[in-house]
N, C-alpha and C positions, 0 to 999 in steps of 0.2 A: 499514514493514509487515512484519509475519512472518505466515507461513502455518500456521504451525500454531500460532498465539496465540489462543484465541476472544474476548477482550477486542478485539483488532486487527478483530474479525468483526464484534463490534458497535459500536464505538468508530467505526468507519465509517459505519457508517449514520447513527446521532447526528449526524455530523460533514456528510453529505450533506444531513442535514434540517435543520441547520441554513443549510448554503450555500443550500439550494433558496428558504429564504427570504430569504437577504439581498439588500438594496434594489441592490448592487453586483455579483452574481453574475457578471453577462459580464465584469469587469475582473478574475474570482478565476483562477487559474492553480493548477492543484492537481497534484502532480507528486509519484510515489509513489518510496521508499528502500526498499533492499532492507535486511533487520535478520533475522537466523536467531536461533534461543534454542535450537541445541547447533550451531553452528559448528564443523565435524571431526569431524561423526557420521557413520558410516559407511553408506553408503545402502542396505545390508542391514540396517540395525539398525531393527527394525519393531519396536515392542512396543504389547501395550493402553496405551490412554491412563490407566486406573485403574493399573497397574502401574508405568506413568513415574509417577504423581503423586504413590503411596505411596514408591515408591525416593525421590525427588528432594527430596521433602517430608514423608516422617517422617510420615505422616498414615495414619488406617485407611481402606481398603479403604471402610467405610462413610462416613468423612467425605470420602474424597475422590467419592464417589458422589453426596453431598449436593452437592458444589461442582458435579458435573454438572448436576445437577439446576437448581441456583439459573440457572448461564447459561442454560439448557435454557429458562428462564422470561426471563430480561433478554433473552434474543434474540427469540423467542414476541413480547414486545413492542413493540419495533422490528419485527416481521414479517415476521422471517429464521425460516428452520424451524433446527432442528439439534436431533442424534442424544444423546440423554444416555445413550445404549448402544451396547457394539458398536464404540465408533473406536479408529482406532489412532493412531499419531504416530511420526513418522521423521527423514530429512535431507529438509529441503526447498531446499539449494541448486540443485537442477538445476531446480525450480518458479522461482525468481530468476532464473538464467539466461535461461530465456524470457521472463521476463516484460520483461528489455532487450532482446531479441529483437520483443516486441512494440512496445514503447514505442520502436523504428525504424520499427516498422510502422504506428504509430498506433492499436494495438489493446490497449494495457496496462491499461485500466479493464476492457475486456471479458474479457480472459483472468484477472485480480485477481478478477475479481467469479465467475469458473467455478471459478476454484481455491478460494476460499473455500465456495465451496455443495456443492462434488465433497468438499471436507475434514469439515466439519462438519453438513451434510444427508446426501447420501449414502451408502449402503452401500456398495458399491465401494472400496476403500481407491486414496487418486492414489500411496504409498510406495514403492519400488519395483517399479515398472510402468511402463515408457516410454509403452508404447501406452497408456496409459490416460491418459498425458501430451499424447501426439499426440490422441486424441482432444479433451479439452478445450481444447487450442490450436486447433482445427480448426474447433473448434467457436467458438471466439472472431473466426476472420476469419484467419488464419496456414494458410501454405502447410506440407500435412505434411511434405515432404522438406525442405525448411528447417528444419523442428523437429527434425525425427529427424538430420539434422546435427549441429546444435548440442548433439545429446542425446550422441551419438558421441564427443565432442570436447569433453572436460571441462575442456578450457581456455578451451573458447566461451564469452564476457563474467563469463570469472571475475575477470576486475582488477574489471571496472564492480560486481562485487556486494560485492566486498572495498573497493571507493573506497568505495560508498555506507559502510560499515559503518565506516570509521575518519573518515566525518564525522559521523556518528550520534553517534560515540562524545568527536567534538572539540566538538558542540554541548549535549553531555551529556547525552545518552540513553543512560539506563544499562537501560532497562527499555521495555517499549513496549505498547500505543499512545504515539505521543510525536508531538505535533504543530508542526511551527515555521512561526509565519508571520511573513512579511516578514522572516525570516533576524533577526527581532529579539524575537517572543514564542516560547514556548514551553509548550505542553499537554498534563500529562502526562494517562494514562490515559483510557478509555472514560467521559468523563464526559457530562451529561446536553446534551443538545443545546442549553439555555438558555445555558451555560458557552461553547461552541462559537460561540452567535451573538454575546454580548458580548464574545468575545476577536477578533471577526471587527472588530466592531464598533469595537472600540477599535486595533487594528492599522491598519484604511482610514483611521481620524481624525488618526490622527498619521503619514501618509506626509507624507515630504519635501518641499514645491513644488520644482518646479522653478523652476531661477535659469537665466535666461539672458544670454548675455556678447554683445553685441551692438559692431558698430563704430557711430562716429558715424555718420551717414546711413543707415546699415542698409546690407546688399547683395541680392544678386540672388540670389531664390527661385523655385522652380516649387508654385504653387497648386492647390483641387481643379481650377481650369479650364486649368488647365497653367502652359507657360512660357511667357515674356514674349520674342520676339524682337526681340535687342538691334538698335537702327537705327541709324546711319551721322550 
């Protein structure tokens, strides 16, 4: 996941629409990686988003306006709002930070899903602004002095967001949305939700059975009705 990717913003919801239908749902385990797209940007470094796009990517002023535009419309669809005016784009590592903060907390789908709508819906810019941090954390189910903590303390779950980031890069994800399931397929980009349910579909098909190594006679288990006490 990266937070300031809008591909990442819809690439999600695809990717939930298509989980919400599969026949296997309660067996999916979906467990999100932290991935930054300017890794050692300095968290004063706030600029329009038209400005990163033209710098970064050689593009005018007009065509990168278009490209807002076009997401402006694939999100609209999926039935995410977001701003094709007006955003900006910054360092989003202390947005990661939290979000392992959350994901001890149990709360890292809720605080993912406020960061992405605070990013690309919102006016309020989340870029350097603690408190505007603290509030969407707060707002997700996170105790604020735990956040503003970890906000303090820019070594709080900085290994876990640099781990995720050199397995991203050992599974080959060079670019993102980037989806791996079962540590054995891999999906790149925000593609259509049909993609999503057939790669879901063919990852459950070909899990491993289990092989069990049993002695002769078997030995001694505890069932749903418990254990067997052993008699004399």
């Amino acid at each position: 996941m990266a937070l300031g990717c809008p591909w990442c913003y819809v690439g999600k919801a695809r990717f939930e629409k298509a989980l919400a239908a599969f026949p296997h749902r309660d067996g999916v385990e979906v467990v999100h990686r932290s991935f930054e797209l300017d890794p050692g940007r300095a968290k004063d470094d706030v600029q329009p988003v038209l400005t990163m796009l033209t710098a970064k990517y050689g593009m005018s002023e007009a065509q990168a306006q278009a490209g807002e535009d076009n997401l402006g419309a694939q999100a609209a669809a999926e039935g995410l709002d977001y701003r094709t005016r007006g955003r900006d784009h910054g360092s989003t590592f202390d947005m990661h930070r939290l979000l392992h903060l959350a994901k001890e907390r149990g709360r890292q789908e809720a605080l993912l899903d406020g960061l992405y709508r605070a990013n690309f819906a919102d006016e309020r810019s989340v870029y350097n602004d603690d408190e505007r941090l603290v509030e969407l954390a707060v707002a997700a189910g996170l105790d604020a002095d735990a956040v503003r903590e970890v906000l303090a303390d820019p070594t709080a779950y900085a290994d876990e967001v640099r781990t995720d980031e050199r397995e991203a890069a050992q599974l080959g994800a060079t670019g993102v949305p980037f989806f791996v399931l079962d540590r054995k397929y891999g999906v790149s980009g925000a593609q259509p939700a049909e993609v999503f349910a057939q790669a879901l579909t063919q990852a459950w098909g070909e899990r491993a059975p289990l092989t069990l190594i049993e002695e002769a006679g078997g030995a001694d288990v505890c069932g749903p009705d418990g254990c067997a006490v052993p008699r004399n």
